[in-house]
N, C-alpha and C positions, 0 to 999 in steps of 0.2 A: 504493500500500500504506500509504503514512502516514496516509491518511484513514480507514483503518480502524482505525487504532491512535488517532487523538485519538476517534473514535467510540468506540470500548469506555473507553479513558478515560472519557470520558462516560457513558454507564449506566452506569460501575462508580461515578465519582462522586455520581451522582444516586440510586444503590442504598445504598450507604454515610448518604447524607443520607435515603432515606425508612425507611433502620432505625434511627437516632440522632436522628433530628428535633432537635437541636443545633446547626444554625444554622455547622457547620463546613466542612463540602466545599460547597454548592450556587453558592459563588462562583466555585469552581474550576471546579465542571460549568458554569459559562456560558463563562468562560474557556477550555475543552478544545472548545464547541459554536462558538464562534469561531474559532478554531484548526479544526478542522473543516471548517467554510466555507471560510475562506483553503486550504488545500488540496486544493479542489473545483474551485479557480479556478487550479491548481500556482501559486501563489505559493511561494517559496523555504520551507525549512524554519528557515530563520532568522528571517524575516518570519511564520511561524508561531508560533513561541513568544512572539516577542516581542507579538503580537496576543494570545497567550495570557496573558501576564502582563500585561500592559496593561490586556483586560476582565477579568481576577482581580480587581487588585485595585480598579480603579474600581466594579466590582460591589461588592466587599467596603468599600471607604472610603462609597461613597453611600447603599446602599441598607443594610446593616445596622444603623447607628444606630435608621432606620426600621422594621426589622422586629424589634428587639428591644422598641421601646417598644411596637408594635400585639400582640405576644405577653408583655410582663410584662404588659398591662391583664387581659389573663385569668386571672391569680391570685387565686387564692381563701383566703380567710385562714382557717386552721384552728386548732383548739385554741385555747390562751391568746390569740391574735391576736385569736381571732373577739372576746373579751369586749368591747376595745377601743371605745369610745363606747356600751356598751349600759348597762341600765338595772338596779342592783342593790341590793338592801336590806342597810342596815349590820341586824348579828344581833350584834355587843360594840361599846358606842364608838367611833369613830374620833379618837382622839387623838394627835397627833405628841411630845408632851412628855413623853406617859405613856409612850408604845412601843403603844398598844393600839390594837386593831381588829380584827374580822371583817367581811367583806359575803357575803351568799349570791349567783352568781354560778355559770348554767349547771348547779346543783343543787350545791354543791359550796361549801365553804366556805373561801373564802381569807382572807388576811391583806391588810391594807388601813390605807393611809396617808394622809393628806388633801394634795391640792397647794396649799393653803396651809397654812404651818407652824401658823398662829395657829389654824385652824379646826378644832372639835370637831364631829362631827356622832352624837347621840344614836343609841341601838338603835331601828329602826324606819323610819328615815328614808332617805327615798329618793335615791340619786345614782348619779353618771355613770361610769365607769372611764374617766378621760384617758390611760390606759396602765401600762405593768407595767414594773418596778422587779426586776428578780431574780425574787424566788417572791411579792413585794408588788404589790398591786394600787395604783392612786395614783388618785386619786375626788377630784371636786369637786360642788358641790351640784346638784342638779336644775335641770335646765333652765328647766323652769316656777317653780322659787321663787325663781331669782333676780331 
């Protein structure tokens, strides 16, 4: 009868992780599919659990590093993120001394900083967005002109 109890353990674990896709119980459900096995074979229920916590967490210490970094790769940068290295026209000076600047950017007109303190870059001219600053875009010159 206990092997029917780490079995449903198991699909209730492995149902909980295909409705959450959160990366939190599927280490448990190899852990409960272990435990499983070992009481197919009546091994002790002692020797069960402990089989169970054992592949938990060697599942969980090994392999999730691993599968967090092959599922952050699939993020997708939205909004202000996406600007991030594209290519924008200053539409007011870019100057850090004055406080001034506009770039047009995604149709949409932001406020914009030079990532060098000393560099102006005139209305018209084209440059990079190295990243954003609060609601400030922060730009350095063109790829090609430098």
């Amino acid at each position: 009868m206990v092997s029917v109890y780490w079995l449903i353990g198991f699909v209730f674990l492995v149902i909980i992780e295909a409705a959450t896709m959160a990366l939190t119980t599927i280490w448990f459900a190899g852990g409960a599919l272990a435990a499983f096995l070992l009481s197919l074979f009546h091994v002790s229920l002692e020797m069960q659990l402990l089989g169970f916590v054992i592949v938990s967490f060697v599942l969980l210490i090994f392999t999730r590093p691993f599968a967090l970094k092959c599922l952050s790769g699939r993020v997708t940068r939205t909004n202000a993120d996406s600007l991030i290295g594209s290519e924008v026209r200053v539409t007011e000076e870019v100057n850090n001394q004055k406080g001034t600047g506009t770039v047009l950017a995604g149709g949409q007109e932001w406020t914009a900083r030079s990532q060098d303190e000393e560099t102006c870059y005139p209305p018209d001219t084209m440059v990079v967005v190295q990243s954003i600053q609060g609601v400030k875009l922060i730009v350095s010159r063109h790829k090609e002109e430098m």
